[in-house]
N, C-alpha and C positions, 0 to 999 in steps of 0.2 A: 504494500500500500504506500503510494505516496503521499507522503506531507500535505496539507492541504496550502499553505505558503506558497509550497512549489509549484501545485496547481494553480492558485489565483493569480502568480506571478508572470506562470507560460501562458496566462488565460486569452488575452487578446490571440495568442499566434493558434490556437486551439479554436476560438472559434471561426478565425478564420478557416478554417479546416471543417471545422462541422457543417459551416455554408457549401462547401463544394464537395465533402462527404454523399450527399444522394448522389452525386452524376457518377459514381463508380458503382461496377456491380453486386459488389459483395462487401461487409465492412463486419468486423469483430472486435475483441480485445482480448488484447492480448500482452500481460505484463501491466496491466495498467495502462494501455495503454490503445487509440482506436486504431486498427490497421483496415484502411480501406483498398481494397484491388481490383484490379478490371477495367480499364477505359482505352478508347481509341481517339476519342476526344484528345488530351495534352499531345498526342505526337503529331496529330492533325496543325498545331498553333506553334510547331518547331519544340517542343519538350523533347530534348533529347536523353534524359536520365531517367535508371528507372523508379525512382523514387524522389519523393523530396515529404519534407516533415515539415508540420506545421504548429507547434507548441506538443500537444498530446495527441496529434493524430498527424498519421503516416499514410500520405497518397502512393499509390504503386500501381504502376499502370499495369504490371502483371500481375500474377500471384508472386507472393512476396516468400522469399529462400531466407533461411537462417542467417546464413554471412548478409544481405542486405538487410533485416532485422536488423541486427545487432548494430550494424553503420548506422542505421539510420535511429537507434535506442543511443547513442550517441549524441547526436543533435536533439534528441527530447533532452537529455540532460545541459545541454547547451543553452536550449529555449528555459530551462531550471533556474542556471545561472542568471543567464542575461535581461531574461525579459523580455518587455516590449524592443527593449535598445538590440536585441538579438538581430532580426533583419539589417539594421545598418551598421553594426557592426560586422557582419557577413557581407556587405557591398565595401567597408572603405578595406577588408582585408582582401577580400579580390580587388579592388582600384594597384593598392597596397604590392600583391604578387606582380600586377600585370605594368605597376612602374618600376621596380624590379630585374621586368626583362622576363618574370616567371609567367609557368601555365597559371591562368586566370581563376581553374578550379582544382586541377590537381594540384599549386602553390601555395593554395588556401589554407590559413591555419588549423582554421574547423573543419577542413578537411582530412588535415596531416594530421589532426588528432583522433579525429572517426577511423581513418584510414589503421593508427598505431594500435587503438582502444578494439578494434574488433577484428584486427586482423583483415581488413575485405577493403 
């Protein structure tokens, strides 16, 4: 069970996630967590990843594999920490890689850290 702090905290990025939670075809939880899967919708608009998290809930345009879980239980804990400021501080650390000279997502720190934290 999480904290409820750390719920109220990710809460803006969560609900934004519950708004776009129906357009997928299947949604559970899992960990505490909403895992929504199934859409041809985000690849249609240029989404090329197969996931992206939204405070406590996790869009996946497939069905979602353990090693992606885990990446992506990751950035819930991110959206824990951060908060609302979570989104821009994920845009000025890609700005950040890509003045750098780095890749724009694989340079990303909450990335390098999803990436060490779950192995995927």
């Amino acid at each position: 069970m999480r904290p409820v702090w750390k719920v109220l905290w990710a809460s803006p990025g969560s609900i934004a996630g519950f708004l776009v939670a129906p357009f997928f075809r299947s949604r559970r939880i899992v960990r505490g967590v909403m895992v929504c899967e199934g859409a041809d919708w985000p690849r249609k608009i240029g989404f090329r990843h197969r996931a992206m998290t939204l405070g406590h809930v996790v869009l996946c345009v497939d069905e979602i594999d353990e090693g992606i879980l885990e990446h992506e239980l990751v950035h819930v804990d991110q959206w824990e920490r951060w908060g609302i400021a979570f989104p821009p501080a994920y845009l000025v650390a890609t700005l950040g890689a890509l003045l750098r000279g780095k890749h724009f997502y694989r340079d990303n720190p909450f990335e390098v850290q999803a990436r060490r934290i779950s192995s995927h």
